[in-house]
Backbone as a printed PyTorch tensor [residue, N CA C, xyz], in Angstrom:
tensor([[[-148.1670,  210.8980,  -16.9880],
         [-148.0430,  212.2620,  -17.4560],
         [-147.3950,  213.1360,  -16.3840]],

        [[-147.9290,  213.0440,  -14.8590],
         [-147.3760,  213.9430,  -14.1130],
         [-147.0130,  213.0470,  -12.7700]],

        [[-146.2330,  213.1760,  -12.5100],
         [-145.2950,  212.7460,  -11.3820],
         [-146.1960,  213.2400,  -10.0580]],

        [[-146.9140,  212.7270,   -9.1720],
         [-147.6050,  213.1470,   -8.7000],
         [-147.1320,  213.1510,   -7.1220]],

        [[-146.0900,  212.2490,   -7.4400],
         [-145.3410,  212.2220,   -5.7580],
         [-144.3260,  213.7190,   -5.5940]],

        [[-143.7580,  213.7850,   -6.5570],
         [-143.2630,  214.6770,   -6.8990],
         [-143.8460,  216.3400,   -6.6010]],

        [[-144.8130,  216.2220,   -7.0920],
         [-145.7890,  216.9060,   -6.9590],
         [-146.0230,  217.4650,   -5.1000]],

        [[-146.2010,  216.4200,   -4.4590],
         [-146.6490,  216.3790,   -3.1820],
         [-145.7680,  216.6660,   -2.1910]],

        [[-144.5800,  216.1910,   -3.0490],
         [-143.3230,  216.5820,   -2.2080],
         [-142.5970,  217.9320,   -2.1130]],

        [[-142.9460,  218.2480,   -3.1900],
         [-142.1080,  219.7380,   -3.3900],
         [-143.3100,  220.3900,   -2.5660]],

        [[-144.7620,  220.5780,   -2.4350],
         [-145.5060,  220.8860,   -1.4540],
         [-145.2230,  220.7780,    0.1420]],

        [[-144.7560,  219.5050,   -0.1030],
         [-144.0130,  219.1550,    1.6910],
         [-143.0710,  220.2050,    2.1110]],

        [[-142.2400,  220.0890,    0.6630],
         [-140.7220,  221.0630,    1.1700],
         [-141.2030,  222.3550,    1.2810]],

        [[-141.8920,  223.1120,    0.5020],
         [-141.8290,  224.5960,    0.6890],
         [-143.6020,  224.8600,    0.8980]],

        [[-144.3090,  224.0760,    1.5770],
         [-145.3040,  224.7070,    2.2650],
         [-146.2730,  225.0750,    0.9880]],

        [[-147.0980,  225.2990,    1.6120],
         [-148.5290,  225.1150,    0.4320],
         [-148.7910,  226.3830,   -0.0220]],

        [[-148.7090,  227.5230,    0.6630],
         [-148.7950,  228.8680,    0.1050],
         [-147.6740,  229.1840,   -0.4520]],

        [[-145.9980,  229.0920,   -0.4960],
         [-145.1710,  228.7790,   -1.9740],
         [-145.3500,  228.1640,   -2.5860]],

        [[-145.6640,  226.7880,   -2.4200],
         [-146.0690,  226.3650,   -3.5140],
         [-147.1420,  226.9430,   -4.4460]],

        [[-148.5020,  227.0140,   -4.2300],
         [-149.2400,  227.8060,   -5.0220],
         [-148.2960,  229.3730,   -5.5290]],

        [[-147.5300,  229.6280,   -4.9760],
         [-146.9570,  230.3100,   -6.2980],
         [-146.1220,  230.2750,   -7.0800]],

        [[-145.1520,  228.8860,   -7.0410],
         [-144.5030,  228.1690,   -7.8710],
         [-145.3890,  227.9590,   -8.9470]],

        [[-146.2700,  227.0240,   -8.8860],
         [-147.1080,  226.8980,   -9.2730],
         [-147.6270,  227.8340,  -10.4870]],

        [[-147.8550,  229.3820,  -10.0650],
         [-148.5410,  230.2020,  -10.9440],
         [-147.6110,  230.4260,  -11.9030]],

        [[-146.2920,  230.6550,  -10.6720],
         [-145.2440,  231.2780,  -11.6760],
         [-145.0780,  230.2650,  -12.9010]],

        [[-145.1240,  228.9690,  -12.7570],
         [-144.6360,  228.0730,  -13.6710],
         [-145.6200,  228.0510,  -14.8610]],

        [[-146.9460,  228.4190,  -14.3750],
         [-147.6330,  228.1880,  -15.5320],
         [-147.5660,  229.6560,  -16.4340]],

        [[-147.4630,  230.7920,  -16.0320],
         [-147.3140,  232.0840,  -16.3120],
         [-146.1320,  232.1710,  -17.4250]],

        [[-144.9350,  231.7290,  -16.8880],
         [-144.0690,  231.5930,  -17.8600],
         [-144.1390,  230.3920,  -18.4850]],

        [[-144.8820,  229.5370,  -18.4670],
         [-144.8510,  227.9700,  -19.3480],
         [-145.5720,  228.3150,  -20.3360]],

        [[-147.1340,  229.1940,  -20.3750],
         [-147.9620,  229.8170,  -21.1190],
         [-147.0760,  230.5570,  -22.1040]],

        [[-146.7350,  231.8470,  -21.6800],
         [-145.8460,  232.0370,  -22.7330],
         [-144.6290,  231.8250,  -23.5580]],

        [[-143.7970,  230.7030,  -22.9020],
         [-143.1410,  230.5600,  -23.6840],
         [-143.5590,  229.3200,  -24.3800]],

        [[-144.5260,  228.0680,  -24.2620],
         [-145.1760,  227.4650,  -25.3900],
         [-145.9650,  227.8680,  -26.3750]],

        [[-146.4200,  229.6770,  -25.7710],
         [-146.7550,  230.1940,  -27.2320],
         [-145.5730,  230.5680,  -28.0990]],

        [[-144.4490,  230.9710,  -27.3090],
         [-143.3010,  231.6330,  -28.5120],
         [-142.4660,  230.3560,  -29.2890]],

        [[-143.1060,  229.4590,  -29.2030],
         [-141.9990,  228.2470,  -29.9270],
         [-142.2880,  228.1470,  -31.1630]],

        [[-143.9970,  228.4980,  -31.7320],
         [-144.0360,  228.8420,  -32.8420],
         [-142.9100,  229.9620,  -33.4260]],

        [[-142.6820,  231.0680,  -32.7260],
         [-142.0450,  231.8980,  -33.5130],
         [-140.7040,  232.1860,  -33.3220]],

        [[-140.0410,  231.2460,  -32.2630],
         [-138.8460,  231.7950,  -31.9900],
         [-138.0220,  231.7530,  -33.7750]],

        [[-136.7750,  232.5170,  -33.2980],
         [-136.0040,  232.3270,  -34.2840],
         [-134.5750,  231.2960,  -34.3030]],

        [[-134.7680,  230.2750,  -35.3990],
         [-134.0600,  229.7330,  -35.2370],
         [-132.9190,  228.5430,  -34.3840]],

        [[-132.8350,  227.2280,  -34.5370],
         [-132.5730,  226.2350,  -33.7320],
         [-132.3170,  226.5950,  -32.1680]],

        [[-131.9110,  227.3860,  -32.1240],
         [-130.7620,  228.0960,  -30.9050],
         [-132.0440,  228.4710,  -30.0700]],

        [[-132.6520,  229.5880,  -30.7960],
         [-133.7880,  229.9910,  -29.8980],
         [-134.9160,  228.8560,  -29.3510]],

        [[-135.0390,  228.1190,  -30.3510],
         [-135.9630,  226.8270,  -30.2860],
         [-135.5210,  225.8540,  -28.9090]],

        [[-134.1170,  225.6060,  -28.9430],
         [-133.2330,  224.4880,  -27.4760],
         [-133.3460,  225.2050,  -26.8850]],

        [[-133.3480,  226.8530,  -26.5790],
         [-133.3840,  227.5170,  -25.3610],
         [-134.8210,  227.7270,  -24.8710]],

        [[-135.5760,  227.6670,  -25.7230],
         [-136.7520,  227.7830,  -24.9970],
         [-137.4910,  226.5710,  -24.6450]],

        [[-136.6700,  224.9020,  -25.1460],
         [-136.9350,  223.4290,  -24.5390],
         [-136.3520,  223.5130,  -23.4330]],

        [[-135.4640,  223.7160,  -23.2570],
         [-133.8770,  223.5520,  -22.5220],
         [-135.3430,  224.7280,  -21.1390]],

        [[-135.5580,  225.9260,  -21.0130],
         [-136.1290,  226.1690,  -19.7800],
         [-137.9580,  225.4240,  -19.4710]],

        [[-138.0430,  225.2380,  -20.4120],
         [-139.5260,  224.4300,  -20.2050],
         [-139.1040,  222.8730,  -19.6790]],

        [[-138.1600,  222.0040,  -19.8940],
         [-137.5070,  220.8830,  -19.5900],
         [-137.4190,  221.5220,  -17.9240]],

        [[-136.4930,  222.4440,  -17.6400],
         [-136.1350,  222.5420,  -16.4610],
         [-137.3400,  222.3910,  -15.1480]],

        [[-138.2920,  223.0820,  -15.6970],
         [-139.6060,  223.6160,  -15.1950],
         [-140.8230,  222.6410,  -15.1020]],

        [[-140.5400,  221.8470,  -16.0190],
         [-141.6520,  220.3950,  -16.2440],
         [-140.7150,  219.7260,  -15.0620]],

        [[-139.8280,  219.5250,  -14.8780],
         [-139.0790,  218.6040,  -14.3540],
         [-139.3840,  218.8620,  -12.5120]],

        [[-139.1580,  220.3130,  -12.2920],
         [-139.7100,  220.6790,  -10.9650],
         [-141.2860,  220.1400,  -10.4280]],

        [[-141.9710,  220.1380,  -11.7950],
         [-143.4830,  220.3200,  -11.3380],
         [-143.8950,  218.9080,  -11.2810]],

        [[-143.1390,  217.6800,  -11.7720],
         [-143.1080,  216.4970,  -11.8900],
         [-143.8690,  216.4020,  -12.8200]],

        [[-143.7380,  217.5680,  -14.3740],
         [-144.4170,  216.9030,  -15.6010],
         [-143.4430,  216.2110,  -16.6060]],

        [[-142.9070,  215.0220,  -16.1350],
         [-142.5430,  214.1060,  -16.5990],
         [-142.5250,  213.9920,  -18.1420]],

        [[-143.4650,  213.3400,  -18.6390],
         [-143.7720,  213.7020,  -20.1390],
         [-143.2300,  214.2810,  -20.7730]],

        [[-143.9870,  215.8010,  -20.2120],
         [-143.2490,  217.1850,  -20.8810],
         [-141.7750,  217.2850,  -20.6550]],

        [[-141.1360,  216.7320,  -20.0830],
         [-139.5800,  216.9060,  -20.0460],
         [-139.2230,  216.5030,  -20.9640]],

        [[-139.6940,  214.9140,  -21.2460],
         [-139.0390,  213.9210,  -22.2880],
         [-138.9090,  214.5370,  -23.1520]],

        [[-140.3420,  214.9590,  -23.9630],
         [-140.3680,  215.9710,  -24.8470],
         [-139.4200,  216.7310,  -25.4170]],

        [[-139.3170,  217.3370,  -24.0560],
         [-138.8420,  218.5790,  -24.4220],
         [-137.3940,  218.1920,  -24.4150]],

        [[-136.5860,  217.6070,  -24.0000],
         [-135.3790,  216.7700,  -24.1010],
         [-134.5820,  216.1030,  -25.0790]],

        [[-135.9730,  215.5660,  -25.5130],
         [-135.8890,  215.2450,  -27.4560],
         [-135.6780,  215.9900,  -28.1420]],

        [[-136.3860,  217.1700,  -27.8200],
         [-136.9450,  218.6330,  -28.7010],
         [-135.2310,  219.4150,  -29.0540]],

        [[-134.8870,  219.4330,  -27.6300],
         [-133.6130,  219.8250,  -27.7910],
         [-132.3030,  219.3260,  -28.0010]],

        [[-132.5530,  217.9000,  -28.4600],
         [-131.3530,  217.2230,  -29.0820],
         [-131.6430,  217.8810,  -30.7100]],

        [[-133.0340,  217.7280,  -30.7140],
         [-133.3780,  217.7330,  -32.3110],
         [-132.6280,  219.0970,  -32.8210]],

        [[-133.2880,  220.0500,  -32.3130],
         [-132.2240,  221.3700,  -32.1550],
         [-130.7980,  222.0220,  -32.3410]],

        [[-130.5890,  220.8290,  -31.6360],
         [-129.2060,  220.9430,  -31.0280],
         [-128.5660,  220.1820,  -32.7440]],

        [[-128.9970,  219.4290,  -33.7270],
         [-128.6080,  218.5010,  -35.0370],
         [-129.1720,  218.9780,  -35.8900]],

        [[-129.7880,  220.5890,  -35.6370],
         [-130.2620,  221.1710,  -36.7940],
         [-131.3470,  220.7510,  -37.6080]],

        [[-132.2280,  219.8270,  -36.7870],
         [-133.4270,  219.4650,  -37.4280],
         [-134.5390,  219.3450,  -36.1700]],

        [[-134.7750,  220.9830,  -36.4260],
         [-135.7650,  221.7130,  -35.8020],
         [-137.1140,  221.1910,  -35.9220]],

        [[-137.2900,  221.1770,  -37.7760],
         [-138.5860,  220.8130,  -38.0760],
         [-139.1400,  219.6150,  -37.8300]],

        [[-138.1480,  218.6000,  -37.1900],
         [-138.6390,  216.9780,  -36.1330],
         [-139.4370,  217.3970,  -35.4320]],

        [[-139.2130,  218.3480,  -34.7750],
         [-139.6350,  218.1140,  -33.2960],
         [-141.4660,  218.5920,  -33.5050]],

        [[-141.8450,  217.5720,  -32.1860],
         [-143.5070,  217.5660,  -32.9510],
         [-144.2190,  218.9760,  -32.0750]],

        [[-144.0360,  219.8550,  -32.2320],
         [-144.5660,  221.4170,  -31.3330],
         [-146.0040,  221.0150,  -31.0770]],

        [[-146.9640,  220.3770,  -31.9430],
         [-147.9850,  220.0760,  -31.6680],
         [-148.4850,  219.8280,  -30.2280]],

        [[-147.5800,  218.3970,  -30.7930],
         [-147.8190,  217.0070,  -29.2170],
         [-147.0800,  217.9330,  -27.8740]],

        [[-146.2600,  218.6560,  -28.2530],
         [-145.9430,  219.3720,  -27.1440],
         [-146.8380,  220.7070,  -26.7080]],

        [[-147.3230,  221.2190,  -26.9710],
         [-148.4710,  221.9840,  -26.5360],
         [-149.8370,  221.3650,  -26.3270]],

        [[-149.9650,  219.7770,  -26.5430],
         [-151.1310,  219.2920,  -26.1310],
         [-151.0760,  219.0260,  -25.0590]],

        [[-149.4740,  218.4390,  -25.1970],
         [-149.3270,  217.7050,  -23.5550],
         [-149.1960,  218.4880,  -22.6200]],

        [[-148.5170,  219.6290,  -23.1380],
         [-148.1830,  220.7810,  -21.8790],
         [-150.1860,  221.4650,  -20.9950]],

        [[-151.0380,  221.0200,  -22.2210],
         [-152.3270,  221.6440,  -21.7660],
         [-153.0260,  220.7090,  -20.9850]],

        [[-152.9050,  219.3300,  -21.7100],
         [-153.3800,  218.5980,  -20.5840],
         [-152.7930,  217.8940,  -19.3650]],

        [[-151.3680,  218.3930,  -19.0740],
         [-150.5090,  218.6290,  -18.2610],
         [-150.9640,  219.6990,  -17.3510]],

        [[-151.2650,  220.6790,  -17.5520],
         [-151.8140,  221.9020,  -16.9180],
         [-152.7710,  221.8740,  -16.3960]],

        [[-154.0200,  221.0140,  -17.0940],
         [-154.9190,  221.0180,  -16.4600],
         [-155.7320,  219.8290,  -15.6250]],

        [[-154.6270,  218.8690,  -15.6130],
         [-154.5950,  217.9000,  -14.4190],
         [-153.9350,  218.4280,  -13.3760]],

        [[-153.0380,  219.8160,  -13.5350],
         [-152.3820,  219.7620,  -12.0710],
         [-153.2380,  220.7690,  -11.8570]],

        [[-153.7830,  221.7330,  -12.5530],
         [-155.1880,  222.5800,  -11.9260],
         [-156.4570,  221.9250,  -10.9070]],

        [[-156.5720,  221.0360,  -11.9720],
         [-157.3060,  220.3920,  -10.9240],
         [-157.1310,  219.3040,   -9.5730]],

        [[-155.9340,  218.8360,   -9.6630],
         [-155.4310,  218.4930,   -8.7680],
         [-155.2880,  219.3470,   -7.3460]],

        [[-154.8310,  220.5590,   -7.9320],
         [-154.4340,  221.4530,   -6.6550],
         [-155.7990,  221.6950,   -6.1370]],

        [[-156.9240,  221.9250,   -7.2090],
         [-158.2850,  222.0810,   -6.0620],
         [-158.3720,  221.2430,   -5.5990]],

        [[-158.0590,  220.1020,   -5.2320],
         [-158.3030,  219.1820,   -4.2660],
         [-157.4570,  219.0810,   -2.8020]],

        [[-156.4280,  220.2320,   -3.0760],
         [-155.4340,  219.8350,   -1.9830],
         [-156.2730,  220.8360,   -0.4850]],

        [[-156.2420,  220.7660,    0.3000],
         [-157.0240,  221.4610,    1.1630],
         [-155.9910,  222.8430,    1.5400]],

        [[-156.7130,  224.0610,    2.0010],
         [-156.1110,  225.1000,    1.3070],
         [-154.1670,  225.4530,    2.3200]],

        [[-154.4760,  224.6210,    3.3750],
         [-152.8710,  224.3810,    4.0640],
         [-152.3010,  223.7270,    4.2810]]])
């Protein structure tokens, strides 16, 4: 589900107090825009809002959620929006979220 080296590494590169706010930021905007996928309008809006959640899973090493969302936006992209499973993608994105929540309490705080 989550790339966990990945994870550790982007911690390496930019230090543990950016990271924790990568981190927030990612979930802050990941929160809302997996709520707006119910309502965006239309294919276009639908790939653009895979197309930045793809980008963002991909930083955080949520793997999974990229694929997903990768699929999501071919589906999009061929005008058959209603494929794509929004479900499985807001499950995964939650229990995506809350393995790296708890993950990070484990990291010691520097």
């Amino acid at each position: 589900m989550i790339d966990w080296q990945r994870v550790d590494e982007l911690r390496q590169e930019i230090g543990a107090e950016e990271f924790l706010e990568v981190v927030e930021m990612f979930v802050e905007e990941s929160d809302e825009v997996v709520a707006e996928l119910e309502t965006c309008q239309g294919p276009d809006g639908l790939k653009e809002r895979l197309h930045f959640l793809k980008g963002s899973a991909l930083n955080l090493g949520f793997q999974q959620m990229a694929e997903i969302c990768r699929q999501g936006e071919r589906l999009a992209a061929a005008g058959q929006p209603e494929r794509i499973d929004l479900a499985a993608l807001r499950a995964l994105y939650a229990d995506s979220r809350a393995a790296l929540v708890a993950r990070l309490q484990a990291f010691p705080a520097a």
